[in-house]
Biopython code that builds the backbone (N, CA, C, O; Angstrom):
import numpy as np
from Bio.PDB.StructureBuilder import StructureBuilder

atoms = [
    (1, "UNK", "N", (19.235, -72.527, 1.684)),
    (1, "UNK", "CA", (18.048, -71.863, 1.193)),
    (1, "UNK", "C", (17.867, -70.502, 1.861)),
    (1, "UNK", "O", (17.396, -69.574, 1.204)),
    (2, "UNK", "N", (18.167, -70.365, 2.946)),
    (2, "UNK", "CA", (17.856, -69.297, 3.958)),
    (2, "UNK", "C", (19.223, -67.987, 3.493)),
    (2, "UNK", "O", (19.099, -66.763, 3.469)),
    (3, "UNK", "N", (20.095, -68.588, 3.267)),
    (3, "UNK", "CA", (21.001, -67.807, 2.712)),
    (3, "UNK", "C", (20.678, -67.363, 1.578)),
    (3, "UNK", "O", (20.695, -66.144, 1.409)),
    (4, "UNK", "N", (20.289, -68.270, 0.478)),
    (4, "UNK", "CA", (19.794, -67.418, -0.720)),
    (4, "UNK", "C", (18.645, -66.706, -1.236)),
    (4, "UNK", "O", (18.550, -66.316, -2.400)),
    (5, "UNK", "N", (17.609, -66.521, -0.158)),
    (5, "UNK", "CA", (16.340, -65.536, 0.057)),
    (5, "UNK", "C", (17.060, -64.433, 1.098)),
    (5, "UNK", "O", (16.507, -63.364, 1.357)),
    (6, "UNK", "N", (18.299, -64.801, 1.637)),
    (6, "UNK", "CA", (18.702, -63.125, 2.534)),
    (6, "UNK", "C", (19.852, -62.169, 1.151)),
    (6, "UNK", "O", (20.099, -60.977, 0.971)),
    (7, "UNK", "N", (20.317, -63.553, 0.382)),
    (7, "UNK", "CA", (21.582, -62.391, -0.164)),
    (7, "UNK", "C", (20.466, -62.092, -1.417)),
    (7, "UNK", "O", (21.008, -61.098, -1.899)),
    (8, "UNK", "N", (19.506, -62.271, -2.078)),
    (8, "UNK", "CA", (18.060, -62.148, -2.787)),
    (8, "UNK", "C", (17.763, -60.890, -2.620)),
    (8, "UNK", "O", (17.662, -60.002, -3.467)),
    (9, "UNK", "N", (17.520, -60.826, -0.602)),
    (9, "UNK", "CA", (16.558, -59.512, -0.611)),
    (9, "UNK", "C", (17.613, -58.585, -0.265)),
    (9, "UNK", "O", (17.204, -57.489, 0.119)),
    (10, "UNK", "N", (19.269, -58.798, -0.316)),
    (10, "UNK", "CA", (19.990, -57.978, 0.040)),
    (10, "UNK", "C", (20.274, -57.418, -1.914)),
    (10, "UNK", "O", (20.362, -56.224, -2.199)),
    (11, "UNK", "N", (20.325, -58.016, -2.491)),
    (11, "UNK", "CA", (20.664, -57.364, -4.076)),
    (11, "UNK", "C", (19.356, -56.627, -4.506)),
    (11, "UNK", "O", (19.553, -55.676, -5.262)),
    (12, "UNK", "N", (18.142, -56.867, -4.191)),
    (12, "UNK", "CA", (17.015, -56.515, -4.855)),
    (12, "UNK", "C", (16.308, -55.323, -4.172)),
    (12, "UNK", "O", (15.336, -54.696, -4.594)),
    (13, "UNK", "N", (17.101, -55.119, -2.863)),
    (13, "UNK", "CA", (16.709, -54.117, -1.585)),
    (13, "UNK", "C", (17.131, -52.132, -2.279)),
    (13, "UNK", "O", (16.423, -51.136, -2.130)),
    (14, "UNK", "N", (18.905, -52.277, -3.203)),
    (14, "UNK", "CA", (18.374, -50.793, -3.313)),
    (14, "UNK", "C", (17.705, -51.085, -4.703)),
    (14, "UNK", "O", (17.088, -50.028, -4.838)),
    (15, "UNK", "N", (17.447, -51.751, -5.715)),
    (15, "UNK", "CA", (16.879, -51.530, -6.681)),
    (15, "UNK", "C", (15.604, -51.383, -6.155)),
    (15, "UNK", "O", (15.471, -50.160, -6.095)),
    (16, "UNK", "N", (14.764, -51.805, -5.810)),
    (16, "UNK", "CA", (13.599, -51.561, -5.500)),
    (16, "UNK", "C", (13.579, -49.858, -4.674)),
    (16, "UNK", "O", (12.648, -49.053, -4.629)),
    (17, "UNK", "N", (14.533, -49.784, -4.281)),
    (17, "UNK", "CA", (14.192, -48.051, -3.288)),
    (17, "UNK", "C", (14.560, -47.371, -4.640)),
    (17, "UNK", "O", (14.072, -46.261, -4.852)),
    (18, "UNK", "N", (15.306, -47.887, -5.496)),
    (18, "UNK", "CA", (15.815, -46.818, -6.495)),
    (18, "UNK", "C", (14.317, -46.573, -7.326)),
    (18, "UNK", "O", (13.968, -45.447, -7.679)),
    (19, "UNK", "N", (13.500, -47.800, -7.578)),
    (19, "UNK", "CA", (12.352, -47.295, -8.434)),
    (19, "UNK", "C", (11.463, -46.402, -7.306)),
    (19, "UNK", "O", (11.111, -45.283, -7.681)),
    (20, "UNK", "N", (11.179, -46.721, -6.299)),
    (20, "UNK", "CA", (10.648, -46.138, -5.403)),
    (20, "UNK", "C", (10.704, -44.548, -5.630)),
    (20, "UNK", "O", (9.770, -43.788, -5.885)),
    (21, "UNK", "N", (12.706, -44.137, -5.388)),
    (21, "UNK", "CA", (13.133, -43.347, -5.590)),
    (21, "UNK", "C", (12.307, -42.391, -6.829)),
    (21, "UNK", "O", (11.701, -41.342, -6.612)),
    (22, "UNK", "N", (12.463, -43.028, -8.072)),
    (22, "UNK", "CA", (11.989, -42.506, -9.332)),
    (22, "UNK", "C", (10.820, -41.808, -8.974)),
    (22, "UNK", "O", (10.524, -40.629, -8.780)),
    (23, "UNK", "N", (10.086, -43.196, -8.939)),
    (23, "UNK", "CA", (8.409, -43.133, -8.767)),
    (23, "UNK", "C", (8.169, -41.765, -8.021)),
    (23, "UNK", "O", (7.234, -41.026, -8.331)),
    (24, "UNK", "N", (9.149, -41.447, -6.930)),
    (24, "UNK", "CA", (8.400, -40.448, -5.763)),
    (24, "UNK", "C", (9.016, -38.949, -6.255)),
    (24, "UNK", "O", (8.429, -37.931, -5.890)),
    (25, "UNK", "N", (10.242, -38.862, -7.111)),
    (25, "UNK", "CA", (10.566, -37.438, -7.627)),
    (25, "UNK", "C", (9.924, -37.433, -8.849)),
    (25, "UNK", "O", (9.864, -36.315, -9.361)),
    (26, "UNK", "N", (9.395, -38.392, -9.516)),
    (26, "UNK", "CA", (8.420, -37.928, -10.418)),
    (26, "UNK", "C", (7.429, -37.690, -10.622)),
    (26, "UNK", "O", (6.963, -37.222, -11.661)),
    (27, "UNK", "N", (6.662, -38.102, -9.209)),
    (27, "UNK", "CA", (5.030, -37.250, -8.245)),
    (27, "UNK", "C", (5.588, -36.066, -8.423)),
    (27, "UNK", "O", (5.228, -35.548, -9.479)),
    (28, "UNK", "N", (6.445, -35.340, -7.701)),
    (28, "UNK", "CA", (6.773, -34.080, -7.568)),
    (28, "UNK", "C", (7.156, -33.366, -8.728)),
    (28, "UNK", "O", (6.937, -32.157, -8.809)),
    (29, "UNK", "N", (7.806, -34.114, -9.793)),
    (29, "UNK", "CA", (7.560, -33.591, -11.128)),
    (29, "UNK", "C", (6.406, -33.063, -12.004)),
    (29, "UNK", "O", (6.005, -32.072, -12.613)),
    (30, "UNK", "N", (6.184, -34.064, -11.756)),
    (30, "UNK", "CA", (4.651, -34.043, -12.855)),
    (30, "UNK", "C", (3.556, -33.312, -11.533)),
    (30, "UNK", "O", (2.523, -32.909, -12.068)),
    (31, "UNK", "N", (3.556, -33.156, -10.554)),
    (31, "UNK", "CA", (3.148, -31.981, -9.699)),
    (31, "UNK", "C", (3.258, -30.422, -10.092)),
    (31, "UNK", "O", (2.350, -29.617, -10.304)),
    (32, "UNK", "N", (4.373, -30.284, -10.116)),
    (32, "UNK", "CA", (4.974, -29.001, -10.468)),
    (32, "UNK", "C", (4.912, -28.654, -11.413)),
    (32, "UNK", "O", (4.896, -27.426, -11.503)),
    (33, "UNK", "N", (4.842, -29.428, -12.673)),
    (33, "UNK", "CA", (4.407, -29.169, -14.128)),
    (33, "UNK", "C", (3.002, -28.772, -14.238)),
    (33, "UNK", "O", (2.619, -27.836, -14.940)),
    (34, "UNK", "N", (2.079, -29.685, -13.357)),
    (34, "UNK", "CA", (0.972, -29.455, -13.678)),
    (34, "UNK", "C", (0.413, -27.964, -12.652)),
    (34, "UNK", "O", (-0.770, -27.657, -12.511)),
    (35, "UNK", "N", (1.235, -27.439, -12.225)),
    (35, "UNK", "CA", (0.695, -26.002, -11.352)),
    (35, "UNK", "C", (1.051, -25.045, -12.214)),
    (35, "UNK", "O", (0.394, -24.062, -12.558)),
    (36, "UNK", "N", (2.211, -25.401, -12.575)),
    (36, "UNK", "CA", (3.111, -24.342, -13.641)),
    (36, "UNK", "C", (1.656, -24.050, -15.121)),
    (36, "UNK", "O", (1.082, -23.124, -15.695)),
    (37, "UNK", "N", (1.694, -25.480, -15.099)),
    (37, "UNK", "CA", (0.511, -25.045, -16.607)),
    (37, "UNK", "C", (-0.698, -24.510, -15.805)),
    (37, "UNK", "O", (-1.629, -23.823, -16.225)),
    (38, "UNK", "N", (-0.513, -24.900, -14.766)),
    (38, "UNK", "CA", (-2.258, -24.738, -15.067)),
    (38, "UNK", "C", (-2.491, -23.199, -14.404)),
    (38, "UNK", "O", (-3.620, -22.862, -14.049)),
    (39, "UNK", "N", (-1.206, -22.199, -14.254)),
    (39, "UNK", "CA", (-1.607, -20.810, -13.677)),
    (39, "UNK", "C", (-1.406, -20.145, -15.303)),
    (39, "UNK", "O", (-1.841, -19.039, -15.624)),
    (40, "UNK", "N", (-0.653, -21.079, -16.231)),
    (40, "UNK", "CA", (-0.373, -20.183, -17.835)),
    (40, "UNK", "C", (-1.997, -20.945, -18.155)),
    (40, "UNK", "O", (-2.907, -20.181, -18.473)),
    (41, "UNK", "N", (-2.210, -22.060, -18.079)),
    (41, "UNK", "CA", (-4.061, -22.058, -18.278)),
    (41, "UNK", "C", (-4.800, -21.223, -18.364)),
    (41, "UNK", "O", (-5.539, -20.921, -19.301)),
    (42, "UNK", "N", (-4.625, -20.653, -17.116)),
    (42, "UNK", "CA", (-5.748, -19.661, -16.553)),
    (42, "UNK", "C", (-5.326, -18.280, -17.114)),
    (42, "UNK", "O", (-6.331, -17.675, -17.488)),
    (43, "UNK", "N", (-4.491, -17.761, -17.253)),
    (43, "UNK", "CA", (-4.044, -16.783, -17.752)),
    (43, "UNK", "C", (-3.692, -16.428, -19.397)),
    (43, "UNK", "O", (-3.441, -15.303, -19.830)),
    (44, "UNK", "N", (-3.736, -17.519, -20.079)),
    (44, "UNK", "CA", (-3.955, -17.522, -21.490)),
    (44, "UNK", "C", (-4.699, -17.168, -22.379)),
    (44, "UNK", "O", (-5.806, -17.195, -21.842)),
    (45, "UNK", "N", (-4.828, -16.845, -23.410)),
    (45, "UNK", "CA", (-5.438, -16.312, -24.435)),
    (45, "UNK", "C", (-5.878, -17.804, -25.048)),
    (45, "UNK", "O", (-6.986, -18.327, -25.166)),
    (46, "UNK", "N", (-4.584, -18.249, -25.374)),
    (46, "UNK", "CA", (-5.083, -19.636, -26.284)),
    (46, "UNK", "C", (-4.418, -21.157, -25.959)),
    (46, "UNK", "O", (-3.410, -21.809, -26.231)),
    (47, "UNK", "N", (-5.644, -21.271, -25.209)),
    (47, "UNK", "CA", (-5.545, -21.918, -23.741)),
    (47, "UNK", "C", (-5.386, -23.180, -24.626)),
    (47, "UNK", "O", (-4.652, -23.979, -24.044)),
    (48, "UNK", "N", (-5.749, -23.578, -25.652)),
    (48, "UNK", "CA", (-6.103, -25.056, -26.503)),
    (48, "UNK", "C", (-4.283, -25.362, -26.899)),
    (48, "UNK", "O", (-3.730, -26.461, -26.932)),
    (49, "UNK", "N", (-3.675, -24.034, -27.155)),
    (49, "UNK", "CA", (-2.172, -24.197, -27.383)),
    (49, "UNK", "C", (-1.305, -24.860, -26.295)),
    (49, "UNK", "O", (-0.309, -25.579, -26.372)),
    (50, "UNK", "N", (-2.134, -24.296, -25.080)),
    (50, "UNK", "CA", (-1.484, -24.686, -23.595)),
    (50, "UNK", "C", (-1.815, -25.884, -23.489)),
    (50, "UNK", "O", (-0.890, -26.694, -23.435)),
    (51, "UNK", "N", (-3.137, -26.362, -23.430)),
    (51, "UNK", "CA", (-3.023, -27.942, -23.432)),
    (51, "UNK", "C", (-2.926, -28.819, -23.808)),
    (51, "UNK", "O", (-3.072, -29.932, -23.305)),
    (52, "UNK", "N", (-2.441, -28.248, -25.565)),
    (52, "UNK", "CA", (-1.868, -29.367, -25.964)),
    (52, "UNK", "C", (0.294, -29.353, -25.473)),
    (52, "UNK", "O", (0.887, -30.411, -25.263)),
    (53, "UNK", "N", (0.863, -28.242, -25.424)),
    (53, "UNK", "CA", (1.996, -28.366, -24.511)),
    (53, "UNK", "C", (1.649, -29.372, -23.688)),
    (53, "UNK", "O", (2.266, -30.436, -23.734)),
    (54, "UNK", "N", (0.524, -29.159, -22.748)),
    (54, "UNK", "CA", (0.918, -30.194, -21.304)),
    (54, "UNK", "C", (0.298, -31.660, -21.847)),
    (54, "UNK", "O", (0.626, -32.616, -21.144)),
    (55, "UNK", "N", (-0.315, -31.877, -22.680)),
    (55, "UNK", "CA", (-0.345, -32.944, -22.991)),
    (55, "UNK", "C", (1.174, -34.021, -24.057)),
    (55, "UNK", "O", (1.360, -35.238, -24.084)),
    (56, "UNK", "N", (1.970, -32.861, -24.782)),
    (56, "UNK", "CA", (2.917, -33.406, -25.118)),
    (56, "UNK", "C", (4.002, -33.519, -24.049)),
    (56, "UNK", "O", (4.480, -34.651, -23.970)),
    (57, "UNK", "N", (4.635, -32.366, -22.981)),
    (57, "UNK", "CA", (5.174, -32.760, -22.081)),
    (57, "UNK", "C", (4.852, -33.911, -21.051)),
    (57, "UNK", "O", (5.704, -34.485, -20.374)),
    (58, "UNK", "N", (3.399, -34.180, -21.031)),
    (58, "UNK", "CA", (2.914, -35.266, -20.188)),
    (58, "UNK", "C", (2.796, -36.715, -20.666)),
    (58, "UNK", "O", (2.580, -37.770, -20.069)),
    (59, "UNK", "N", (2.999, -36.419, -21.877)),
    (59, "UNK", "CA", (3.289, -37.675, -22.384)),
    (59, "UNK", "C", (4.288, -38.231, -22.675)),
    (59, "UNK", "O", (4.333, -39.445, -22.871)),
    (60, "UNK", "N", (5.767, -37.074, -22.802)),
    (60, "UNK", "CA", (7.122, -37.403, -22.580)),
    (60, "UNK", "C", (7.664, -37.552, -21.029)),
    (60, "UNK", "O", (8.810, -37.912, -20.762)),
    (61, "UNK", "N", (6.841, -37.278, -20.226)),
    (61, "UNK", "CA", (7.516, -37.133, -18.964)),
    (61, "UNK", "C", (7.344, -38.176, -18.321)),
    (61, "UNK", "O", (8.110, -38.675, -17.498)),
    (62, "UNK", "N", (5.838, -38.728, -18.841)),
    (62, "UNK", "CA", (5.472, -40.251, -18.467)),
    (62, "UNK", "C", (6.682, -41.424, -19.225)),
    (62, "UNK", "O", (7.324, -42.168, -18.484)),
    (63, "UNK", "N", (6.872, -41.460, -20.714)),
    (63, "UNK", "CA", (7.723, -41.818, -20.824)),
    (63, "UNK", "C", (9.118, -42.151, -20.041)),
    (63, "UNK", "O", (9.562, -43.115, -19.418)),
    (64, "UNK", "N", (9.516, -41.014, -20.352)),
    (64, "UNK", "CA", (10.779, -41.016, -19.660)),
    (64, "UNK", "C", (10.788, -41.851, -18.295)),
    (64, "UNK", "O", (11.589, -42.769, -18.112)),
    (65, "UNK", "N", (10.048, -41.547, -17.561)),
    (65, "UNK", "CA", (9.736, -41.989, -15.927)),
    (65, "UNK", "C", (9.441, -43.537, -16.160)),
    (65, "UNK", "O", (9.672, -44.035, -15.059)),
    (66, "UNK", "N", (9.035, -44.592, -17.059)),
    (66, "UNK", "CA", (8.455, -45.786, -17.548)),
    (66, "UNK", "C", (9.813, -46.004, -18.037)),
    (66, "UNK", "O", (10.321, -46.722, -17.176)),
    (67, "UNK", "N", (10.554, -45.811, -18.815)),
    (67, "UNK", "CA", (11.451, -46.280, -19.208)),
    (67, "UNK", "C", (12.994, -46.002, -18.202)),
    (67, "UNK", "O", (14.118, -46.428, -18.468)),
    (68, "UNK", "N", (12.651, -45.309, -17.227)),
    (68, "UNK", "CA", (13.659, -45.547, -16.277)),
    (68, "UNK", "C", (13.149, -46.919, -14.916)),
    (68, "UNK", "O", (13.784, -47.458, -14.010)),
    (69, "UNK", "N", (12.174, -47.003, -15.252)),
    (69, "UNK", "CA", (11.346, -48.145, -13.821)),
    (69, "UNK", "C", (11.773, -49.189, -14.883)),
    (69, "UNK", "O", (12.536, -49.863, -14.190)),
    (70, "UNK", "N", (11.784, -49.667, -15.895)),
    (70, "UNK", "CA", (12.074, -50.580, -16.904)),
    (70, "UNK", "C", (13.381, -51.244, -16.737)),
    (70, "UNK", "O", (13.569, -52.425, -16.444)),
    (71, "UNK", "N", (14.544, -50.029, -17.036)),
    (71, "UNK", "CA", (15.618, -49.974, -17.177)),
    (71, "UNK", "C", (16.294, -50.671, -15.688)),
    (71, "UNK", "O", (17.276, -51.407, -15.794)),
    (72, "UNK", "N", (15.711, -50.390, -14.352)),
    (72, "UNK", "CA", (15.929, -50.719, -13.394)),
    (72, "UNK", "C", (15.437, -52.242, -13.029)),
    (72, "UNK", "O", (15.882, -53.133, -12.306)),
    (73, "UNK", "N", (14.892, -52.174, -13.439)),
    (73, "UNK", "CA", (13.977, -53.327, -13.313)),
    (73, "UNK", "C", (14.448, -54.841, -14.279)),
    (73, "UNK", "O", (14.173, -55.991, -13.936)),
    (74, "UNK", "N", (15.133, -54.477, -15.405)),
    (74, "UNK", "CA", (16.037, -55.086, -16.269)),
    (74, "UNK", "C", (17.244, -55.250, -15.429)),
    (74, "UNK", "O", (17.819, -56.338, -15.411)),
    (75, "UNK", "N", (17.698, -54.177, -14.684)),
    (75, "UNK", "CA", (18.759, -54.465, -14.083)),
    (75, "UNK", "C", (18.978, -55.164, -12.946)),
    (75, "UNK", "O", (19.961, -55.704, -12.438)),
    (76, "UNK", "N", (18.011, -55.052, -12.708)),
    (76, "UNK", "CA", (17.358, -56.171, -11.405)),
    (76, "UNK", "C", (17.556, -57.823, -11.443)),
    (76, "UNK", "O", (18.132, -58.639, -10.724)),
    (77, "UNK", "N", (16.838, -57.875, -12.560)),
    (77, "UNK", "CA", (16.873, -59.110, -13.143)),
    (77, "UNK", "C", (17.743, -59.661, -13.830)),
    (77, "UNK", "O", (17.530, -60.750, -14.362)),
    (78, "UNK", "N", (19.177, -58.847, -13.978)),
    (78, "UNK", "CA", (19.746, -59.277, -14.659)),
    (78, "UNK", "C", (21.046, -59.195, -13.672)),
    (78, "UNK", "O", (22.090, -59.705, -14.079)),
    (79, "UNK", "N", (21.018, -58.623, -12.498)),
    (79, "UNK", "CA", (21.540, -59.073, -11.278)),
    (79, "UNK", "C", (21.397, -60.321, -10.769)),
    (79, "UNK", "O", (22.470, -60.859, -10.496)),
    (80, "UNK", "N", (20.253, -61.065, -10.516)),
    (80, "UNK", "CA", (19.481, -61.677, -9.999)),
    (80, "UNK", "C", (20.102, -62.904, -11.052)),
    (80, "UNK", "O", (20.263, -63.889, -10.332)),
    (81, "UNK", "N", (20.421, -63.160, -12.147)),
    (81, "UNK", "CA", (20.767, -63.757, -12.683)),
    (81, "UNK", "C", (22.351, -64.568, -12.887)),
    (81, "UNK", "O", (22.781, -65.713, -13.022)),
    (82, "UNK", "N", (22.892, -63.098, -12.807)),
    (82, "UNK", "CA", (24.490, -63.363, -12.545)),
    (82, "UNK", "C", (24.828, -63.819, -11.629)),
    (82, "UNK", "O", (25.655, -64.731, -11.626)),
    (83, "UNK", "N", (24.151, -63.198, -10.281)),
    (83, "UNK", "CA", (24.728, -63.301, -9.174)),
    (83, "UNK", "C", (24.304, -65.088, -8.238)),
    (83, "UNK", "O", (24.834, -65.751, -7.347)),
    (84, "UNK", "N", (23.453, -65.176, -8.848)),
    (84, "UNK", "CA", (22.709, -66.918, -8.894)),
    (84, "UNK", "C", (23.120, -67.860, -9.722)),
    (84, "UNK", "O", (22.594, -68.973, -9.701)),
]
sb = StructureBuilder()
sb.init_structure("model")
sb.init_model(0)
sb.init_chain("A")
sb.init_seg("    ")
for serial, (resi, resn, name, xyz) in enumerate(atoms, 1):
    if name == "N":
        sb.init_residue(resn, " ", resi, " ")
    sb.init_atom(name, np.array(xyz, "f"), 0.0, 1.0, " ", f" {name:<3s}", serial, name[0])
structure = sb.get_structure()
């Protein structure tokens, strides 16, 4: 039993840093997006054009970032499966 909760948290140890991973360059993504818009915000004429951009990029970027925590997370489990 003790063996199969260590080789467990040894397969599930980088998947979990890998979403981690995601999770934390895509703070800094969606950071940087949102400074980038929001100095063309302020500086715009037709500012309603600008936010709907950051609302379509923000809604693909969320995507994307959800369907890679998914994808990992499938793979996780489907480690977890084989390897048991």
């Amino acid at each position: 039993m003790i063996l199969y909760i260590s080789a467990l948290s040894v397969i599930t140890s980088p998947f979990s840093f890998l979403i981690l991973l995601i999770c934390f360059f895509s703070l800094f993504f969606l950071i940087s997006l949102a400074k980038g818009l929001l100095v063309l915000f302020i500086f715009s004429n037709n500012q309603l054009l600008v936010l709907l951009i950051f609302i379509i990029v923000s809604f693909i970027s969320f995507s994307f970032i959800s369907a890679l925590i998914i994808m990992v997370s499938f793979l996780l489990l489907i480690s977890v499966f084989f390897f048991f």
